[in-house]
KOLZA-281660 format. One record per residue (C-alpha): x, y negated, z; residue number from 1. Coordinates in nm, 4 decimals, padded with zeros to 6 digits. Layout:
KOLZA-281660
{node {X, Y, Z}, NUM};
...
This chain:
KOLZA-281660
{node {-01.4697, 03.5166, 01.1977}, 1};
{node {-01.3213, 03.3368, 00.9303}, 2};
{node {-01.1640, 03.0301, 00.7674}, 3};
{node {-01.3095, 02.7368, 00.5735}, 4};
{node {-01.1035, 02.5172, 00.3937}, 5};
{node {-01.2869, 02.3088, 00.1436}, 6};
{node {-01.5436, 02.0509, 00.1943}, 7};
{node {-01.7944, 02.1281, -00.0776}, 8};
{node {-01.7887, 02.5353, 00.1107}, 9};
{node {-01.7904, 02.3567, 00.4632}, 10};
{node {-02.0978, 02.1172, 00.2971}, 11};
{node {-02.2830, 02.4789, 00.1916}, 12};
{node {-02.2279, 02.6388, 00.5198}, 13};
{node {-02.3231, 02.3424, 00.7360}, 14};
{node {-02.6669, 02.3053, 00.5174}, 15};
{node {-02.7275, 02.7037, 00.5458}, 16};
{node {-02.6858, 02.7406, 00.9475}, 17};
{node {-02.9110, 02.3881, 01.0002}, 18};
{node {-03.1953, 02.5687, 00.7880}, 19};
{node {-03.1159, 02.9044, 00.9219}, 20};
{node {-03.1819, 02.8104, 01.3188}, 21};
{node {-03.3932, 02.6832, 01.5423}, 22};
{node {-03.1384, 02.5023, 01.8010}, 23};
{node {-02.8042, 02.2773, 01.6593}, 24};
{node {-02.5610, 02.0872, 01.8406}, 25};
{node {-02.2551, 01.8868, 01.7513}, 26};
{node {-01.9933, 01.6510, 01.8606}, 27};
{node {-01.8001, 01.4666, 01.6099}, 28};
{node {-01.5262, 01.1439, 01.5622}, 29};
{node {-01.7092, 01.0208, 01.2889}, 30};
{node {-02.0182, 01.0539, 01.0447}, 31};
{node {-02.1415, 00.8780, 00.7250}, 32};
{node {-02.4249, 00.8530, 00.5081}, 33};
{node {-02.4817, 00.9657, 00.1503}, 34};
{node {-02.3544, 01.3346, 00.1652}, 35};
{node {-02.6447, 01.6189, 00.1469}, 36};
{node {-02.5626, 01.7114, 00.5162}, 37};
{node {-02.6758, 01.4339, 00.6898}, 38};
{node {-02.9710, 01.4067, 00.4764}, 39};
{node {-03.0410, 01.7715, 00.5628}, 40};
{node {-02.9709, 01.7055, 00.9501}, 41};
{node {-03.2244, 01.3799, 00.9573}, 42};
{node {-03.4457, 01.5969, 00.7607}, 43};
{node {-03.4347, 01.8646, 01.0402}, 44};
{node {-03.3538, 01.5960, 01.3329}, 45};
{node {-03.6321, 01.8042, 01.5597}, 46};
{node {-03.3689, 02.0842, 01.5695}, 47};
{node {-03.0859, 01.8933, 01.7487}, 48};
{node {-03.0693, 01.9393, 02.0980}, 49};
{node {-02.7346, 01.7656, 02.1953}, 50};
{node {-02.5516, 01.5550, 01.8777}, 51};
{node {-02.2600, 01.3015, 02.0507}, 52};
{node {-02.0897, 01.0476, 01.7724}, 53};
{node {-01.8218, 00.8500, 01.7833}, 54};
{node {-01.7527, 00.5260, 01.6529}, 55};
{node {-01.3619, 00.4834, 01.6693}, 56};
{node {-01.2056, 00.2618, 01.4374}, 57};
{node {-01.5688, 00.1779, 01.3053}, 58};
{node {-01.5113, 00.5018, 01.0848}, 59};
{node {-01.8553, 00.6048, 01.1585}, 60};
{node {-02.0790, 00.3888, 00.8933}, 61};
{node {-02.3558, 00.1664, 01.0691}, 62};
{node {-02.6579, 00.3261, 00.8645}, 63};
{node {-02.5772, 00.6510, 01.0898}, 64};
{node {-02.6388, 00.4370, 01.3734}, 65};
{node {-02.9397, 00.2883, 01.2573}, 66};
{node {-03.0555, 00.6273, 01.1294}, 67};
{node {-03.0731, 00.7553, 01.5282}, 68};
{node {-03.2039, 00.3958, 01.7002}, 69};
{node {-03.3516, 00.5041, 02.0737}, 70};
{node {-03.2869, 00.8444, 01.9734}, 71};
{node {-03.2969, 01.0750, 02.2231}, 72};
{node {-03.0732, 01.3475, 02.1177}, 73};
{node {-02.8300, 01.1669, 01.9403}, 74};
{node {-02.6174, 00.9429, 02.0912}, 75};
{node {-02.3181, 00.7407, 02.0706}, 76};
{node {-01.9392, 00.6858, 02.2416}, 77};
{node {-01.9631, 00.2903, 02.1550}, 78};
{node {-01.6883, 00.2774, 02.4053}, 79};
{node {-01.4790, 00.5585, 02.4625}, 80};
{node {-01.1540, 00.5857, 02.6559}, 81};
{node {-00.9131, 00.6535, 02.4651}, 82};
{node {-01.0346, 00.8165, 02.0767}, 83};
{node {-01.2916, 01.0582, 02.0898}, 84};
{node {-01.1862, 01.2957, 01.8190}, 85};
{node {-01.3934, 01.6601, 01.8667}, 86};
{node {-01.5293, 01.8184, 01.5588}, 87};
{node {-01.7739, 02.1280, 01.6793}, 88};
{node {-02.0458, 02.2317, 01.5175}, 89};
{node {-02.3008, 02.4654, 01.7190}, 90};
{node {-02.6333, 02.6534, 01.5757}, 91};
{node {-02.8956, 02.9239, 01.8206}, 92};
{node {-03.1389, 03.1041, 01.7148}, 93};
{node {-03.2386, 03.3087, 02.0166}, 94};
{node {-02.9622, 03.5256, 02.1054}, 95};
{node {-02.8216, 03.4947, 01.7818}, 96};
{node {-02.5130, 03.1707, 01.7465}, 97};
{node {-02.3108, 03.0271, 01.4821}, 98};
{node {-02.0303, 02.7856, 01.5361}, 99};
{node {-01.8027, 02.5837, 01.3412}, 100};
{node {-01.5029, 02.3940, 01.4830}, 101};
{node {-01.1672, 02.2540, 01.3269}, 102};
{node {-01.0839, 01.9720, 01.2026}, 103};
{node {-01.3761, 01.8120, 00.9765}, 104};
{node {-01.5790, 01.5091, 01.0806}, 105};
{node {-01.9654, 01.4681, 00.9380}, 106};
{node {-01.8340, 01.1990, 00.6938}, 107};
{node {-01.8119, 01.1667, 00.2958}, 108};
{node {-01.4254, 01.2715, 00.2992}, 109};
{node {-01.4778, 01.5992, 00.4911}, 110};
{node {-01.7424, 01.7353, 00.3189}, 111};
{node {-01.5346, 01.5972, 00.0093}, 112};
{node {-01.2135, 01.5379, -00.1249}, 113};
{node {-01.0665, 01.6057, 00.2074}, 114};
{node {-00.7867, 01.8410, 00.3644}, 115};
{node {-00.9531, 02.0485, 00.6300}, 116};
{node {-00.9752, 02.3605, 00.8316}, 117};
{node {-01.2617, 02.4896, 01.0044}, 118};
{node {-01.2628, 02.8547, 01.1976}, 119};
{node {-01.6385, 02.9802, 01.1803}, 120};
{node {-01.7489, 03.2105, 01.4119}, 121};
{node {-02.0978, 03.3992, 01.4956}, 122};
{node {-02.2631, 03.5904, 01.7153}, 123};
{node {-02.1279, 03.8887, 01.5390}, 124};
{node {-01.7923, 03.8238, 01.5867}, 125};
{node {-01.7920, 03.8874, 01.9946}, 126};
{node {-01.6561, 03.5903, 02.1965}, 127};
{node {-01.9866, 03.4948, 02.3859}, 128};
{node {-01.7762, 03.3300, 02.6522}, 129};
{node {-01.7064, 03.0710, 02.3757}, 130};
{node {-02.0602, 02.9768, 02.3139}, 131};
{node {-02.1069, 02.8635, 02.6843}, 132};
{node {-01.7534, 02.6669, 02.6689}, 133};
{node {-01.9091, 02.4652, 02.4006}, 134};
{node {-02.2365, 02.4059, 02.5334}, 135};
{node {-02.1089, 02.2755, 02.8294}, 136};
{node {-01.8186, 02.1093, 02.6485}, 137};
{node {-02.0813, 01.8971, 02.4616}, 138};
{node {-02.2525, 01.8357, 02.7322}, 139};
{node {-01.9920, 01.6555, 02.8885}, 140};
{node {-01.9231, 01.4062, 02.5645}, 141};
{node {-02.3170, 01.3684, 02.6084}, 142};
{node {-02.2847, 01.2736, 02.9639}, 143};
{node {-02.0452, 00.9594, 02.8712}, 144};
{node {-02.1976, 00.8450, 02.5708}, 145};
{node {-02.5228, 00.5841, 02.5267}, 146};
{node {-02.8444, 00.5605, 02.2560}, 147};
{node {-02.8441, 00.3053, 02.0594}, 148};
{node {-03.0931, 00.0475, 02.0678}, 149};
{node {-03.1694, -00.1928, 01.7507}, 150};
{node {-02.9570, -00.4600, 01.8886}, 151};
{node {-02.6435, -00.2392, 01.9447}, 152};
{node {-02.6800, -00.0604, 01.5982}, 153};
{node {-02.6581, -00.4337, 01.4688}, 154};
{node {-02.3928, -00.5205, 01.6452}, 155};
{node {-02.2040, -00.2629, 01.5039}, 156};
{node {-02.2925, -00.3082, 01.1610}, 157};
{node {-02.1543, -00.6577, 01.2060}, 158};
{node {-01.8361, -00.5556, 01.3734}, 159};
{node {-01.7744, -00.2554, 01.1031}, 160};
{node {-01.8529, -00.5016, 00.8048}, 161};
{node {-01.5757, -00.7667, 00.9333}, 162};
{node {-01.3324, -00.4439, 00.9715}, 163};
{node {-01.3660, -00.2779, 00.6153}, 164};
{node {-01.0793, -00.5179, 00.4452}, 165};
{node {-00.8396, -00.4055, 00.7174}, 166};
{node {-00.9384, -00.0387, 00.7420}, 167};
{node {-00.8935, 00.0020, 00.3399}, 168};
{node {-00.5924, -00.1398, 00.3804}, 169};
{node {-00.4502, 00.0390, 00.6334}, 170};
{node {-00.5285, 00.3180, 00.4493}, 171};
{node {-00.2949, 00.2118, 00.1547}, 172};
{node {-00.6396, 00.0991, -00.0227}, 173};
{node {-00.6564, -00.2313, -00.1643}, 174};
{node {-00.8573, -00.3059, -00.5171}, 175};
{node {-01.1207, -00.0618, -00.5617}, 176};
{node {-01.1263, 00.1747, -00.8235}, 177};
{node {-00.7386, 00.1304, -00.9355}, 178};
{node {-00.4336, 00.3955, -00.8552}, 179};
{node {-00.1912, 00.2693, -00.6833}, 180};
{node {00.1300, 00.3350, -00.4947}, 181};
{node {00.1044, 00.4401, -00.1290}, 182};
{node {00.2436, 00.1283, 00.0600}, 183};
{node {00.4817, 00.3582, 00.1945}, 184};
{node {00.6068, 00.4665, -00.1894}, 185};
{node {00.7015, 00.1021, -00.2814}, 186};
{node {01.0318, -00.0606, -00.1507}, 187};
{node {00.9238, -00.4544, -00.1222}, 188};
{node {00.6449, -00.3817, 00.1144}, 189};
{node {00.8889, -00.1694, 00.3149}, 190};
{node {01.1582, -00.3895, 00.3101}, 191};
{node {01.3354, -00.5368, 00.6032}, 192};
{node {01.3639, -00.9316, 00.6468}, 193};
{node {01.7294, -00.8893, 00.5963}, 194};
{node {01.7675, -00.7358, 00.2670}, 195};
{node {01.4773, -00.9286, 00.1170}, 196};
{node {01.6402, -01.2082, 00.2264}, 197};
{node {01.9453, -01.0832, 00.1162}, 198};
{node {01.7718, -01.0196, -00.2071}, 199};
{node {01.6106, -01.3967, -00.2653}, 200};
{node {01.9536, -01.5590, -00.2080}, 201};
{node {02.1307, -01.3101, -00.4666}, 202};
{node {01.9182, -01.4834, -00.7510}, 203};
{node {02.0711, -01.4390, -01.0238}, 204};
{node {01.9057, -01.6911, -01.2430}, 205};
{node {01.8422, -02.0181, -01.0666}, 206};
{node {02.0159, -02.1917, -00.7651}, 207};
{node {01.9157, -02.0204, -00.4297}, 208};
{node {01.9505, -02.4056, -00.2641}, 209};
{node {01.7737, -02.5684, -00.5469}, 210};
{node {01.4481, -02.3050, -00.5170}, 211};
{node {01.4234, -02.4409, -00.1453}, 212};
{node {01.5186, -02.7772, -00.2189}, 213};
{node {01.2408, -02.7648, -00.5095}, 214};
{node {00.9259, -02.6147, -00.2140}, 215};
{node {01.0658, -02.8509, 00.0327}, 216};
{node {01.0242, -03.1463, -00.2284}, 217};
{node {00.6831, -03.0143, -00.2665}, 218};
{node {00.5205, -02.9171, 00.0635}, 219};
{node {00.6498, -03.3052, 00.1267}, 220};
{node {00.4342, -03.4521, -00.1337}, 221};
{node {00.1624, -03.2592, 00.0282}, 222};
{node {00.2135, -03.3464, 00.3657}, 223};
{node {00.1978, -03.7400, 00.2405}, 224};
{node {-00.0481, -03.7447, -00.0244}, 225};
{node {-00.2114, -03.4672, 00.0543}, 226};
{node {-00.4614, -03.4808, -00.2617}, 227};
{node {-00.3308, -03.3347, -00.5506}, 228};
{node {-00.4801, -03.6325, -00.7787}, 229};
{node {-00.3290, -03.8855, -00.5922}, 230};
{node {00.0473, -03.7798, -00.6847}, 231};
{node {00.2189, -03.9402, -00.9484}, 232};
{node {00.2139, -03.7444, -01.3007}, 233};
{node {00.5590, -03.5827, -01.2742}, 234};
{node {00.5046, -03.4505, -00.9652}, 235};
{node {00.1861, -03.3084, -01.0549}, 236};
{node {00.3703, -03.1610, -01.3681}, 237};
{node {00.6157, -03.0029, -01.1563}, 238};
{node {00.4081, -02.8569, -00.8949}, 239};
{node {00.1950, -02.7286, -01.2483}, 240};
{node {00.5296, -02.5999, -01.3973}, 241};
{node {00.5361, -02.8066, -01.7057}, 242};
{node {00.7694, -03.0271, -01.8501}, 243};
{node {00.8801, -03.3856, -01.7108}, 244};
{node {01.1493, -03.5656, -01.6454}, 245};
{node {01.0691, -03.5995, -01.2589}, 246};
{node {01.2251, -03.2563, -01.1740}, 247};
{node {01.4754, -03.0428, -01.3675}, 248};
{node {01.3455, -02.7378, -01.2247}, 249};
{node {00.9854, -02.7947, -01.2667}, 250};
{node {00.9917, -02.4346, -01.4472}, 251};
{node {01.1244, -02.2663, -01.1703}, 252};
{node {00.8527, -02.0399, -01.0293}, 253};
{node {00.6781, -01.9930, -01.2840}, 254};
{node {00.6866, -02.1889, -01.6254}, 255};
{node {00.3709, -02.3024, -01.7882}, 256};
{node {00.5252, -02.4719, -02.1214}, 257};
{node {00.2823, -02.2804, -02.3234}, 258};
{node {-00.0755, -02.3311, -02.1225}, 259};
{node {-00.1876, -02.6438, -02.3597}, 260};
{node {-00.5382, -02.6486, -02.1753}, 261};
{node {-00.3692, -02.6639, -01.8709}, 262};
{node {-00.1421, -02.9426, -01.8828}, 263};
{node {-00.4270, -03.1358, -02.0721}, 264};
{node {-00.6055, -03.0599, -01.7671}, 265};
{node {-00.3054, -03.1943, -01.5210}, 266};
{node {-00.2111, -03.5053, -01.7857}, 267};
{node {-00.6077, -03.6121, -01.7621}, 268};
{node {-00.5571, -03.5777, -01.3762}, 269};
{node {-00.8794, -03.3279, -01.4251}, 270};
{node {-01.0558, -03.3704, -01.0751}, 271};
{node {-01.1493, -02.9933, -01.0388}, 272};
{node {-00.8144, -02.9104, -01.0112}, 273};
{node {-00.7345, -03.1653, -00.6801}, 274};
{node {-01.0524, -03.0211, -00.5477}, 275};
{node {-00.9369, -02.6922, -00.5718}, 276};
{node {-00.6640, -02.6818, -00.4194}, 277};
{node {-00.8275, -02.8879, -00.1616}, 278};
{node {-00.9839, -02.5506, -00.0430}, 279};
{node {-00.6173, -02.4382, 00.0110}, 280};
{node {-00.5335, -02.5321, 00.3850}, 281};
{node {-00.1933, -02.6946, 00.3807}, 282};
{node {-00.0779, -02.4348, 00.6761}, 283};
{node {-00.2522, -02.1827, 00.8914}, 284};
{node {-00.3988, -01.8982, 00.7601}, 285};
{node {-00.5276, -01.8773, 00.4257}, 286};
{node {-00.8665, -01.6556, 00.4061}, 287};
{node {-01.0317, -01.4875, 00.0807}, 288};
{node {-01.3208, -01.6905, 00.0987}, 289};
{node {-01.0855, -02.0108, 00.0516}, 290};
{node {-00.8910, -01.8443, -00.2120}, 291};
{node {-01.2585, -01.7687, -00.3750}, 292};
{node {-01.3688, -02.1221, -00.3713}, 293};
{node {-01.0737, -02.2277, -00.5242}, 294};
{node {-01.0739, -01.9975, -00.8012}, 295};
{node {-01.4364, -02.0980, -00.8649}, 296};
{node {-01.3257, -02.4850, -00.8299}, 297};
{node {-01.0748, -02.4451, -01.0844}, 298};
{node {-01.2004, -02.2699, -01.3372}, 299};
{node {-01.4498, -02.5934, -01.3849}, 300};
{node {-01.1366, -02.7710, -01.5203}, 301};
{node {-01.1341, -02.5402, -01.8461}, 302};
{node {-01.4550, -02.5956, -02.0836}, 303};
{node {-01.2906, -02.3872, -02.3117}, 304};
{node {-01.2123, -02.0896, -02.0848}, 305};
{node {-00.8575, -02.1281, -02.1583}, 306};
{node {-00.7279, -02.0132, -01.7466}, 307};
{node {-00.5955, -01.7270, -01.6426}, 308};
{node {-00.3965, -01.5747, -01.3591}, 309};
{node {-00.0584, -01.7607, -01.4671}, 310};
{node {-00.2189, -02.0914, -01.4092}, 311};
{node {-00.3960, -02.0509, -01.1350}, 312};
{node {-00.1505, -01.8709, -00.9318}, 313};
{node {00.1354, -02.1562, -00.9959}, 314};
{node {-00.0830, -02.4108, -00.8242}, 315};
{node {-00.1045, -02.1943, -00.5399}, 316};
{node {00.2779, -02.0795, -00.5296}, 317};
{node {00.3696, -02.4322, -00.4974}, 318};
{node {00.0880, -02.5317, -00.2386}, 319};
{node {00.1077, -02.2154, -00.0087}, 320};
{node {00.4395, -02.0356, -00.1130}, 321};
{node {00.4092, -01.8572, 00.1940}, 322};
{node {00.1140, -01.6962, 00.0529}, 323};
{node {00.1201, -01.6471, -00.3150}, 324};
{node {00.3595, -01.5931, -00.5542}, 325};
{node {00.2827, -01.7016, -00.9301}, 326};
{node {00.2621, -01.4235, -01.1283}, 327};
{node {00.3407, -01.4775, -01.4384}, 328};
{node {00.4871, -01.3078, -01.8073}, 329};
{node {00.8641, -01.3132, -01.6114}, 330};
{node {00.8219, -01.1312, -01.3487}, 331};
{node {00.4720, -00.9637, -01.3650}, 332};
{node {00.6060, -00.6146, -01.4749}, 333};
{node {00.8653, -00.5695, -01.2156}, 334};
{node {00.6494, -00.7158, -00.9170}, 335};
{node {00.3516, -00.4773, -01.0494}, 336};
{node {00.5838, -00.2280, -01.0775}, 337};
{node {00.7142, -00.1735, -00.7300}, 338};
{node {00.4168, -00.2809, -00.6320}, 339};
{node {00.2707, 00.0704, -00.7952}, 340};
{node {-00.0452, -00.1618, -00.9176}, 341};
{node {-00.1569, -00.2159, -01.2677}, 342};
{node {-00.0026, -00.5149, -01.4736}, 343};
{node {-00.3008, -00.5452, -01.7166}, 344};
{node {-00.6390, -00.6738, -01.6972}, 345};
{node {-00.5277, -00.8412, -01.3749}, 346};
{node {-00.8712, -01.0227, -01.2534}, 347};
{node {-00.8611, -01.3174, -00.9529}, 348};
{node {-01.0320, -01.0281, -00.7531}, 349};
{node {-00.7159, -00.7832, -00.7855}, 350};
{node {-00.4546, -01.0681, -00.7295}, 351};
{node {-00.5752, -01.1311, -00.4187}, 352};
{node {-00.6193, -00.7756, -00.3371}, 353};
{node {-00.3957, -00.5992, -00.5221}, 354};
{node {-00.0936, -00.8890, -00.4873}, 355};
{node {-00.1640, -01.1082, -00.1602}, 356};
{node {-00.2999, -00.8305, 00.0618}, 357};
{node {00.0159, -00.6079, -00.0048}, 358};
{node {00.2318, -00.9092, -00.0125}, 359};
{node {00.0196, -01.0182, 00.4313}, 360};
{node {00.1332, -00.6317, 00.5111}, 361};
{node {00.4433, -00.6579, 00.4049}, 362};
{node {00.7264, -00.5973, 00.7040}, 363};
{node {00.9077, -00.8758, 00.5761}, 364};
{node {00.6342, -01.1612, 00.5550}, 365};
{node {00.5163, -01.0187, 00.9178}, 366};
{node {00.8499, -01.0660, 01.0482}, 367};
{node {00.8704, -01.4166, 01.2972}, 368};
{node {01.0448, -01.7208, 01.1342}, 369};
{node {01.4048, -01.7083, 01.1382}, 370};
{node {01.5812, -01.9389, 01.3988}, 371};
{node {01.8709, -01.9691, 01.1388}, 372};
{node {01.8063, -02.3023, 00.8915}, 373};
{node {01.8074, -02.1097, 00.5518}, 374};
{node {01.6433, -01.7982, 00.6335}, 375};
{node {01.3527, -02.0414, 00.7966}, 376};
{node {01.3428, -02.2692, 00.4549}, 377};
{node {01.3251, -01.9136, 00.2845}, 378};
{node {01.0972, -01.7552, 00.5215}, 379};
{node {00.8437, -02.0928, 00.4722}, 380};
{node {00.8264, -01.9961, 00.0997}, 381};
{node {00.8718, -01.5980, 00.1190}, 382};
{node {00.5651, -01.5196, -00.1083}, 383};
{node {00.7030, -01.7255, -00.3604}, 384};
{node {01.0302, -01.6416, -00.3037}, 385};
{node {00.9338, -01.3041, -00.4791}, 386};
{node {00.9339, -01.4593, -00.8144}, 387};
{node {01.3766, -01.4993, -00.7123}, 388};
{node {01.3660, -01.1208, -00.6969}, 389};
{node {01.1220, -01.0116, -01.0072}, 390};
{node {01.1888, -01.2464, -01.2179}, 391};
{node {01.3231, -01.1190, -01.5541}, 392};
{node {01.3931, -01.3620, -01.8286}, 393};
């Protein structure tokens, strides 16, 4: 009897007691593809006798499923009550047993990077009592689960594919391939609707009023005109964040003095900017594939190539400030900051993963609008509002 704590000795073990016996079976939470394990089990699939997966959470990846279609030794709790969550392992040769049992799931992580603990015992070690416990233990988890047939394995694979963005994220994983802050580590996303609207109307730098007075103005001239290219030029230059003499505060936000290209672009009335933002509902919920379309809408309106996160994120802050914030040279190294994510090479891919995702899972922006008249102007505009507490002249 003994203790196994890491994955890549759990990974050896698991490979050496498939080969080594003639008999294995298993019940696990969760399994995955792509780790030498469950190559090595498909490889010697003849060998299982009882093998129960679960598919909680959609943790357990679809190829798995698709790997064991009409199987009929491995099946499947596609709808278990409450979580099934066993991790046993179970190898016979005869007489002679080996079992494995802890904590460790047939997935990637486990036999990785993971924390785990797994007791190991054999047939050596005594306990025979144990080996019958488990048998019939499995056999149980086998009684109330199902095969999978074609149709249900695709099923699945739909269902888990429309779940990944939420599961990363739950799991405090947002861009790919970036460090970051645990969600928990950062204080804006943990923030209470009172202090972050405490926060916003502490603004040290422009007119708490004026700010709502400014998105009010704005989400107006929507609601009328509702094209973008059918405003008048200084309002178009305000909601763009360059200079006019419509609106004094048409740099609030997020200036754009310096962004020649673009306000070429909003002076010319350049169409591929209207029809961006035409792919930005004016209310409801804004999804990444509308956010997508508009980045590929308006980066049409440069030739020269001359966009860039500032820019397009202003149009956006002013259209849905309840969604995005413009991030911008005065207030992207505090926001990024607390945010724990990387201020450079930010791509339209990590704004809206890195930025807007945190920003949705926020406990303030999940909070229900305020009954109260200036938290609800405030809470209209909270995304935006972000750029009262960053900002950093």
């Amino acid at each position: 009897m003994r203790l196994i704590a890491s994955g890549a000795n759990l990974s050896r073990k698991l490979i050496q007691l498939i080969k080594q016996h003639s008999n294995m079976s298993f019940a696990v939470a969760w399994a995955s593809v792509g780790t030498e394990v469950f190559e090595v089990i498909k490889n010697n699939r003849k060998k299982i006798r009882q093998a129960v997966i679960g598919t909680h959470f959609y943790q357990t990846h679809p190829k798995v499923l698709a790997s064991f279609v009409d199987s009929k030794n491995v099946k499947f709790m596609l709808q278990p009550q409450g979580v099934f969550h066993p991790k046993a392992y179970l190898f016979w040769t005869n007489k002679k047993w080996d079992i494995l049992i802890g904590s460790a799931n047939l997935t990637a992580g486990a036999l990785g990077k993971n924390s785990e603990l797994m007791l190991y015992l054999s047939s050596g070690d005594g306990y025979l009592d144990i080996v019958t416990e488990l048998h019939d233990q499995i056999e149980e988890y086998w009684s109330k689960s199902e095969s999978v047939t074609t149709e249900s394995a695709a099923a699945y694979s739909a269902l888990w594919k429309a779940q990944q963005p939420a599961l990363k994220r739950v799991s405090g994983e947002y861009s790919s391939g970036t460090k970051s802050k645990a969600p928990v580590h950062t204080e804006i996303m943990a923030m209470s609707w009172e202090t972050f609207f405490k926060k916003v109307k502490a603004d040290p730098h422009h007119g708490f009023n004026d700010r709502c007075d400014l998105i009010d103005m704005i989400r107006e001239e929507f609601r009328q005109k509702v094209v973008f290219s059918r405003m008048e030029l200084g309002v178009r230059k305000t909601i763009a964040g360059l200079p006019n003499d419509f609106n004094d505060h048409w740099g609030w936000f997020g200036s754009m003095k310096g962004a020649g290209y673009f306000h070429s672009a909003v002076n010319n009335n350049n169409y591929h900017l209207s029809a961006a933002l035409d792919f930005i509902p004016f209310d409801g919920a804004v999804t990444r594939e509308s956010y997508e379309s508009y980045i590929k809408e308006f980066i049409k309106a440069f030739s020269e190539g001359k966009h860039g996160i500032a820019v397009a994120t202003r149009l956006l802050a002013l259209k849905r400030p309840d969604y995005f914030v413009c991030l911008d040279s005065k207030n992207r190294a505090q926001l990024c900051k607390d945010f724990g994510i990387k201020q450079t090479a930010m791509t339209y891919d990590r704004y809206w993963e890195d930025v807007v995702c945190r920003i949705v899972d926020s406990v303030w922006w999940n909070e229900p609008k305020p009954t109260e008249k200036k938290a609800a102007r405030v809470w209209s505009a909270r995304a935006a509002m972000l750029d009262a507490i960053f900002y950093s002249p």
